[in-house]
C-alpha positions as CSV (number, residue, x, y, z in Angstrom):
1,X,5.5,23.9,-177.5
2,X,8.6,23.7,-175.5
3,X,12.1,23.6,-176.9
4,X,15.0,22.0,-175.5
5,X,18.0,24.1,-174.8
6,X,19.9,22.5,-177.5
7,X,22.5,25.4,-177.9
8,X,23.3,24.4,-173.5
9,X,23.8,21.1,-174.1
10,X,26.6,20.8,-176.9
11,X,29.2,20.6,-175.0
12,X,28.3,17.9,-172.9
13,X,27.1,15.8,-175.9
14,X,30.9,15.3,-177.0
15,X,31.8,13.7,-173.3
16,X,29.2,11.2,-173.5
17,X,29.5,10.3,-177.0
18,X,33.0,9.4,-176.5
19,X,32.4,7.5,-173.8
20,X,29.6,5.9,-175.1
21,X,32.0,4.7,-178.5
22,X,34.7,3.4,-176.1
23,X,31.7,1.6,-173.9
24,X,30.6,0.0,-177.4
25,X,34.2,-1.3,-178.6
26,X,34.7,-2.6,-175.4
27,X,31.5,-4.5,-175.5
28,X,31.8,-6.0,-178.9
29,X,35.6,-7.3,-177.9
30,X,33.6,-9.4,-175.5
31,X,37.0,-10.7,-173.2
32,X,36.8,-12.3,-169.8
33,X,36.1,-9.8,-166.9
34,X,39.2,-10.5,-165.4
35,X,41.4,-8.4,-168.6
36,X,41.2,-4.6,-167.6
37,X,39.7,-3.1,-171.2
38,X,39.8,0.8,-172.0
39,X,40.5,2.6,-175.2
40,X,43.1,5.3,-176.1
41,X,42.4,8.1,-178.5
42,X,45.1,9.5,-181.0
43,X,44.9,11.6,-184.4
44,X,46.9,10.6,-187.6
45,X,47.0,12.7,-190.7
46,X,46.1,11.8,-194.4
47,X,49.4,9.4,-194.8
48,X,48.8,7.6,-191.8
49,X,51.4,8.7,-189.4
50,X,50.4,9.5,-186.1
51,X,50.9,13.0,-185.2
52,X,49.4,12.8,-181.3
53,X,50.4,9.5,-180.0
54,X,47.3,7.7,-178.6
55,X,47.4,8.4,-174.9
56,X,44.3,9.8,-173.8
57,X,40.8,8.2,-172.8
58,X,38.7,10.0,-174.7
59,X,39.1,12.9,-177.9
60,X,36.8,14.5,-179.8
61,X,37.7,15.3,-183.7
62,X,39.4,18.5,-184.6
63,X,37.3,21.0,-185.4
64,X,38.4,25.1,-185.8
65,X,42.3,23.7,-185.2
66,X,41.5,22.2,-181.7
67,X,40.2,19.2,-180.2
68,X,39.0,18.0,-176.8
69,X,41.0,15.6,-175.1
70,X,40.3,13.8,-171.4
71,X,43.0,11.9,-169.5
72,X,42.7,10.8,-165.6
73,X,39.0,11.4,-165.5
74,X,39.9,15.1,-166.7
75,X,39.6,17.1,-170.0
76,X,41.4,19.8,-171.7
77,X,42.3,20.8,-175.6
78,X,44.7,20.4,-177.7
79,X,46.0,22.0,-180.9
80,X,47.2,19.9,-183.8
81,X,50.8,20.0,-182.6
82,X,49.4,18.1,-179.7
83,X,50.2,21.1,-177.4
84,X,48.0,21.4,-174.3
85,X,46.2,24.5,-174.8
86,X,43.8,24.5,-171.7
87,X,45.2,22.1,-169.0
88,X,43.6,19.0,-168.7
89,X,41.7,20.4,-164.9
90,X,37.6,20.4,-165.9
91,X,34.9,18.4,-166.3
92,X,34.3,19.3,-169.6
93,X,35.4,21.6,-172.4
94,X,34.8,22.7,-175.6
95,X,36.3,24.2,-178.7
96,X,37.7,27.6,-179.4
97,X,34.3,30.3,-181.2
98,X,35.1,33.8,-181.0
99,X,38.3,33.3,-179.3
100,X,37.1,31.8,-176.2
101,X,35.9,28.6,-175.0
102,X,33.7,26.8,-172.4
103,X,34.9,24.9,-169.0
104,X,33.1,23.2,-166.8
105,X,33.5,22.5,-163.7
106,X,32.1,21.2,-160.5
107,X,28.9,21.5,-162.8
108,X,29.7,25.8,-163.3
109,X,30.4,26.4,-166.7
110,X,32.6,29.3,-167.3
111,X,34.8,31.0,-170.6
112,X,39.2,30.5,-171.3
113,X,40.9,32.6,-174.0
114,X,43.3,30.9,-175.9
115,X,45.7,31.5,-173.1
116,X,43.6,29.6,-170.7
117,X,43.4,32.0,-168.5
118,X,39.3,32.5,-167.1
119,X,38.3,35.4,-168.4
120,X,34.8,34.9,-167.3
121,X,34.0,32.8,-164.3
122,X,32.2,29.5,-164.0
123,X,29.2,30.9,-162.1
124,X,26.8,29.4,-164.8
125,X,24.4,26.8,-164.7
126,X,24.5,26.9,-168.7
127,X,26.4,28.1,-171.5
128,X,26.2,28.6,-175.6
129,X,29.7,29.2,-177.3
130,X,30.2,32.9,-178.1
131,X,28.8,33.8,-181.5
132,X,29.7,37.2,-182.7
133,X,30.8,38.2,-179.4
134,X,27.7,37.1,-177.4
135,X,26.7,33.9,-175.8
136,X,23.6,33.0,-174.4
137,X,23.9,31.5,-170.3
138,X,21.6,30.1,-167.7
139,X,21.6,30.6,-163.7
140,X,18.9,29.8,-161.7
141,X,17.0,28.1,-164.5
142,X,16.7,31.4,-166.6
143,X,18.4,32.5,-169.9
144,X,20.2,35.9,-170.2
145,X,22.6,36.7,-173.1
146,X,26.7,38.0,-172.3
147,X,29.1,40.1,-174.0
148,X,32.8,38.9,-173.7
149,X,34.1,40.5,-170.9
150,X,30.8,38.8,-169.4
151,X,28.3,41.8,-169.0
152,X,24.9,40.5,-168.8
153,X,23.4,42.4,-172.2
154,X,20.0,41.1,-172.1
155,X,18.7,39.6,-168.2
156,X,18.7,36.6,-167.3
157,X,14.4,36.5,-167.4
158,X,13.4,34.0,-169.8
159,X,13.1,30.5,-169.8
160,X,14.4,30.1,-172.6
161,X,17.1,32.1,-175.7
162,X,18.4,30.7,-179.1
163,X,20.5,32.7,-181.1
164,X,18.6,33.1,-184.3
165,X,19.7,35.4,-187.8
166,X,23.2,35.4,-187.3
167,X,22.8,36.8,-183.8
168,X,21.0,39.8,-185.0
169,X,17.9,38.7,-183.3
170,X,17.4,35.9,-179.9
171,X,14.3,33.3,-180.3
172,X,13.2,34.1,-176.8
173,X,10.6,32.3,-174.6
174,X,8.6,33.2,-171.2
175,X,5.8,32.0,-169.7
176,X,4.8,29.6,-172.3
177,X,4.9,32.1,-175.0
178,X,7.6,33.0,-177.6
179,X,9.0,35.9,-179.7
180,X,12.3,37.9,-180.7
181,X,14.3,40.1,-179.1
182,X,17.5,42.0,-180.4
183,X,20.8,42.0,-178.9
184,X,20.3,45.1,-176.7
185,X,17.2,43.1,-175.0
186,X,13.8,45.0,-177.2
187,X,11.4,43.4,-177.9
188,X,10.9,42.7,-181.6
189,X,8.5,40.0,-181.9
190,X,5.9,40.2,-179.0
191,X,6.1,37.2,-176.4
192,X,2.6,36.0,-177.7
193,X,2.8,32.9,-180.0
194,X,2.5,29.4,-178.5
195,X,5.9,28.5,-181.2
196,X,7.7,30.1,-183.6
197,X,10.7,28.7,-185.9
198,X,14.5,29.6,-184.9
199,X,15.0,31.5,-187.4
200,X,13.6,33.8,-190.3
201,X,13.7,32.3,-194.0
202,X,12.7,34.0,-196.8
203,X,12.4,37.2,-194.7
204,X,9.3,35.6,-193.2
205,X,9.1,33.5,-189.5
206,X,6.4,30.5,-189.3
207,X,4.4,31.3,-186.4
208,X,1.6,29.2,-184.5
209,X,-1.0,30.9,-182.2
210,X,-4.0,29.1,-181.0
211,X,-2.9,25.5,-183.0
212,X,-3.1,27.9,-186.2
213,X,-0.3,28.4,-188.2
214,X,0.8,31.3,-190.0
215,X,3.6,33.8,-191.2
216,X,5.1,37.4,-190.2
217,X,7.6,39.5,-191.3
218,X,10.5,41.2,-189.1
219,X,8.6,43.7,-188.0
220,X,6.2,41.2,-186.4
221,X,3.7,42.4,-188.9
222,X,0.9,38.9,-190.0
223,X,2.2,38.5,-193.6
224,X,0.4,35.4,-194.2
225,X,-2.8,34.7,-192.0
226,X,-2.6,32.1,-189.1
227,X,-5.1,29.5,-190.8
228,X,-3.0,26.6,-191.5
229,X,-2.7,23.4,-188.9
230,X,1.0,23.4,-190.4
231,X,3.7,25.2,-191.7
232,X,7.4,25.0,-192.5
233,X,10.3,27.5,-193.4
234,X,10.6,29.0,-196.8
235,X,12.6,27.4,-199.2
236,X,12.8,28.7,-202.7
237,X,10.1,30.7,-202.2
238,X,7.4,28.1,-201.2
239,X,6.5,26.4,-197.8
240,X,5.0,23.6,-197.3
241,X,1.2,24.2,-195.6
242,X,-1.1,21.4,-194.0
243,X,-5.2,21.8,-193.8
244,X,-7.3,18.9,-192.9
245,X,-4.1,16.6,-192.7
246,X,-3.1,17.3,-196.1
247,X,-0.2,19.2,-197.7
248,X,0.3,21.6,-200.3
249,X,2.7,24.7,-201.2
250,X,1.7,28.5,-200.5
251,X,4.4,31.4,-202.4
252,X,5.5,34.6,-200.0
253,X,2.2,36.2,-200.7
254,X,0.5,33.5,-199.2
255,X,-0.9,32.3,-202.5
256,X,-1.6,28.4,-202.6
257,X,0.3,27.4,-205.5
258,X,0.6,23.6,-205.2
259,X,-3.3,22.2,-204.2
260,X,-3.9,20.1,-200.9
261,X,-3.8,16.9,-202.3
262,X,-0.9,15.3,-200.4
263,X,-0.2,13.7,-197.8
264,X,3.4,14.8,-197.0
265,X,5.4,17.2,-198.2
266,X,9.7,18.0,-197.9
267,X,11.0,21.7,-198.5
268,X,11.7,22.4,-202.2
269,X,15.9,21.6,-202.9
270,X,17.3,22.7,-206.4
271,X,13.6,23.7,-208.0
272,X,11.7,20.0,-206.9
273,X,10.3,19.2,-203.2
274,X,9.2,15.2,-202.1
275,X,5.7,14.3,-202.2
276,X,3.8,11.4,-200.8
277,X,0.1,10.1,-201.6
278,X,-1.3,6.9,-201.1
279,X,2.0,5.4,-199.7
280,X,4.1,6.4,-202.6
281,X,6.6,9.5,-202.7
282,X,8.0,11.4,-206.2
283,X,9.3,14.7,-206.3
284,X,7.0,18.1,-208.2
285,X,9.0,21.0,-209.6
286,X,7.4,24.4,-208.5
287,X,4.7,24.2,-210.9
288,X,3.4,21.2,-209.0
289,X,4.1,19.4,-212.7
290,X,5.3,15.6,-211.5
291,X,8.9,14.9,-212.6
292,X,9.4,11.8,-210.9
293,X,6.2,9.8,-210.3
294,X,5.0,9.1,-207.3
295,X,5.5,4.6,-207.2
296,X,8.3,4.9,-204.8
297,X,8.6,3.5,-201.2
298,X,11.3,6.3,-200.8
299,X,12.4,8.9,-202.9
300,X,15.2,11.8,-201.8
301,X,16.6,14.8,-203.3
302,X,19.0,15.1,-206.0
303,X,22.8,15.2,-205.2
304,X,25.2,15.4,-208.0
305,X,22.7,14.9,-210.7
306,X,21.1,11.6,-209.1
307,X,18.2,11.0,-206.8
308,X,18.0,7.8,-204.2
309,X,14.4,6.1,-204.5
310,X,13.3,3.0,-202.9
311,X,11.2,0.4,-204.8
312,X,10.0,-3.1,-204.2
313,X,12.5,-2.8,-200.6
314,X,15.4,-2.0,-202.5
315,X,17.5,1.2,-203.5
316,X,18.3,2.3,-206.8
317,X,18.9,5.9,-208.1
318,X,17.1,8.0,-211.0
319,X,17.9,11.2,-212.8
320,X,15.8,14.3,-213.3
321,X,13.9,12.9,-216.0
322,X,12.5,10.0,-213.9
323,X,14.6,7.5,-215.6
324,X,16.1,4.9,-213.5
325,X,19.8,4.9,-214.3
326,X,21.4,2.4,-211.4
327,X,18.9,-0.5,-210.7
328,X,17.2,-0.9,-207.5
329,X,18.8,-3.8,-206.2
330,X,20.7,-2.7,-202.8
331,X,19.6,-3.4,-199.6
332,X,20.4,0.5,-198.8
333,X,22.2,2.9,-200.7
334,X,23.5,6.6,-199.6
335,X,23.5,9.6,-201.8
336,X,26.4,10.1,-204.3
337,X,29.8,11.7,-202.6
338,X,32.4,12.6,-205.0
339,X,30.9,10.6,-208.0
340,X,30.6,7.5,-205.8
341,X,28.0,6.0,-203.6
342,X,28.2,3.6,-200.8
343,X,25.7,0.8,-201.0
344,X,25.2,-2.4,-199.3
345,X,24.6,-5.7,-200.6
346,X,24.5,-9.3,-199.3
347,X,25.2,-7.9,-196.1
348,X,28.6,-6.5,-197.7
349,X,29.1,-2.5,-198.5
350,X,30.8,-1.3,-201.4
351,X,31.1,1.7,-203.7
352,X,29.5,2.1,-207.5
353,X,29.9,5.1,-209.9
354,X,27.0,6.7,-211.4
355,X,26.4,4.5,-214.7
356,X,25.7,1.7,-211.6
357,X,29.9,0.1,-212.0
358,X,30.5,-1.4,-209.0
359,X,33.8,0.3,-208.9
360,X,35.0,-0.6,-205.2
361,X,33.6,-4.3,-204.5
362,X,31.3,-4.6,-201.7
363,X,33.5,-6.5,-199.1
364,X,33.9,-4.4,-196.3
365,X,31.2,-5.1,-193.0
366,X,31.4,-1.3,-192.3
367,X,31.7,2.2,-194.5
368,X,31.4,5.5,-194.6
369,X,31.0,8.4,-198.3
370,X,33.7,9.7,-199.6
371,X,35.4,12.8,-198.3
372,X,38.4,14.8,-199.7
373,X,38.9,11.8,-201.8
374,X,38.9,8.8,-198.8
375,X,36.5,7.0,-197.4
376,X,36.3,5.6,-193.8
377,X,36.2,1.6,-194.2
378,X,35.9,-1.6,-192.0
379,X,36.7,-5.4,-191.8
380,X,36.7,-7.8,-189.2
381,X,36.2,-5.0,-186.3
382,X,39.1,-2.8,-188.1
383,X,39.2,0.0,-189.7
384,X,41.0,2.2,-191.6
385,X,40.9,4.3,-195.2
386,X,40.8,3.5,-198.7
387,X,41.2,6.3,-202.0
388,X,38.9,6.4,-204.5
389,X,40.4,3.8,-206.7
390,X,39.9,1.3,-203.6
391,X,43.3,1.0,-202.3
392,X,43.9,1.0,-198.7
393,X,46.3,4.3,-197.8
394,X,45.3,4.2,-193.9
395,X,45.9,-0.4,-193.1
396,X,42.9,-1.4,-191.2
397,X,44.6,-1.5,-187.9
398,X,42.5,0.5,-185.5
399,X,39.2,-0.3,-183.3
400,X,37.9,3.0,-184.4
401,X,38.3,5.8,-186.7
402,X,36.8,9.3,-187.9
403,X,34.0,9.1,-190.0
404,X,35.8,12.0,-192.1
405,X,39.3,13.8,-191.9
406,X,38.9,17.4,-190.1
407,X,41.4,19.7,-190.4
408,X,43.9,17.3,-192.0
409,X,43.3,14.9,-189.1
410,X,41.4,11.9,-188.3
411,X,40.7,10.4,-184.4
412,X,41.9,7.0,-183.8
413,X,41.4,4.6,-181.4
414,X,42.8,1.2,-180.1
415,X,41.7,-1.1,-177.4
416,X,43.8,-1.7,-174.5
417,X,44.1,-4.8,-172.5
418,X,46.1,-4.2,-169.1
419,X,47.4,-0.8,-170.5
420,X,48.9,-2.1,-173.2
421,X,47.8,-1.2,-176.9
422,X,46.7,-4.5,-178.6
């Protein structure tokens, strides 16, 4: 089973979501061809005022005290003074992880300190950000692991490297086959499973060998035998198990503790896991006991005392004893954030508390949860932030804006027609 190199592609993902957002707002303004559209991107903090002016073409959010900024077809970073940090000269950037971060240029991808100054050049054909002090990088189409003064600590040989168990150990694959290596490049795990998971849980690694699946410790030693067609992670000290297209829970001593009588299965969460059978999900406790019956088109897992279920096409929430404490009457509903939820009616979104109050009317064509005590909101193609009482603190002025504040700041942007700010 191959795996995409997910850890590579990060920092190109920021670059072409940006541009894709900007693409979007452009689209939706809908103005004759002959106006010259773009956007500009800009940061305010929690008041409002704007503390980087909205100059550039493209931002990403803060994250870590930086944030990555392109003007004139070029990007760079920032910090939250709105000083340039690393000049705005590559193709793409990205944030600051172990004190250095990744350029790219002329498709090489390469490592600044803080300075900017290359400290290890772009020679790559692929890059991870450093992760206590090592990074995985490609060349040629094969995966190697640095240090950071960029010695190659384990060879560039395999086709493919994720950083697994806080770096202590590399998900490695070769030839088809996968296993775990340790920093120094020694072989853990032998290259001989067809797929294993990321990453341990539990102490214990799913493994699947000839489209069986099974478990093994961090020696590499077959805890649990390879005889199940599925198998996720440990959570709570059960996994979920398949045989014969049906699901049940096995402990860590491979033990089957829940029976194979459904037909899907989540990861227990807070002592209950999702079940489905016959079309309908509820949730088990460890015991396989039912604590929320299973007559629900939708059920999820309990945040802040409530759980979202779905019923007759419409969302509603329950407690832990089953009982249905806000009605299921919204056309969607998101789980509670702060003591409030977000849920949409009559094509409107809104905000109710958790005896069902509608406590923010549903009014706005566009919101986000709660966060540090605001919540991202939109009207008319505007948007901007209200408080938890439903006052607006941010106006609803801007084409675009942060989902959630990060580190104290929220990206902003407005549509230009003819370089001018609308």
């Amino acid at each position: 089973m191959k795996r995409n190199k997910k850890s590579i592609l990060i920092v190109l993902v920021v670059a072409v979501l940006a541009a894709a957002l900007c693409v979007f707002l452009i689209l939706k303004h809908n103005h004759d061809s002959v106006i010259k559209l773009s956007c500009k991107y800009g940061f305010i903090d929690k008041t409002g005022k704007t503390v980087i002016p909205l100059e550039y073409d493209e931002a990403s959010s803060f994250y870590n005290g930086f944030a990555e900024v392109k003007k004139n077809g070029k990007w760079g970073l920032i910090d939250k003074s709105g000083k340039m940090v690393i000049p705005l000269e590559y193709d793409a950037v990205s944030s600051f992880y172990d004190g250095l971060a990744i350029v790219i240029k002329n498709g090489k991808f390469g490592f600044v300190d803080r300075t900017g100054k290359i400290v290890i050049p772009l020679e790559y054909g692929g890059a991870s950000v450093f992760y206590n002090g090592f990074a995985v990088v490609v060349k040629k189409g094969k995966c190697g692991v640095i240090d950071k003064t960029g010695k190659i600590v384990i060879p560039l040989e395999y086709d493919d490297v994720i950083v697994a168990d806080s770096s202590e150990l590399y998900r490695v694959e070769k030839d088809e086959k996968c296993g775990f290596i340790d920093k120094t490049g020694r072989i853990v795990i032998p290259l001989e499973y067809d797929y294993v998971d990321d990453r341990f849980s539990d102490g214990l690694l799913a493994v699947v060998k000839d489209e069986k699946c099974g478990f093994i410790d961090k020696t590499g030693k077959i805890v649990i035998t390879l005889k199940f067609d599925y198998a996720s992670g440990f959570s709570e000290g059960f996994a979920e198990v398949k045989k014969n297209r049906k699901s049940g829970f096995i402990d860590k001593t491979g033990k089957i503790v829940i029976p194979f009588e459904y037909d899907d299965a989540e990861k227990f969460s807070e002592g209950l896991a999702r079940v489905k059978k016959d079309g309908k999900w509820g949730l088990i406790d460890c015991s396989g006991k039912i604590v929320i019956p299973l007559e629900y088109e939708y059920t999820d897992n309990f945040s802040e005392g409530l759980a979202r279920v779905k019923k007759d096409k419409k969302y509603g929430f329950v407690d832990k004893t089953g009982k249905m404490v806000v009605p299921a009457e919204y056309t969607y509903a998101w789980d509670f954030s702060e003591g409030l939820a977000l849920v949409k009616k009559d094509g409107k979104y809104g905000y109710i508390d958790k005896t069902g109050k509608m406590v923010i009317p549903a009014e706005y064509t566009d919101a986000w949860d709660f966060s540090d005590g605001l919540a991202r909101v939109g009207k008319g193609g505007k948007y901007g932030f209200i408080d938890k009482t439903g006052k607006i603190v941010i106006p609803l002025e801007y084409n675009e804006v942060d989902y959630h504040f990060s580190d104290g700041l929220a990206r902003v942007v407005k549509i230009t027609k003819n370089g001018a700010i609308e």
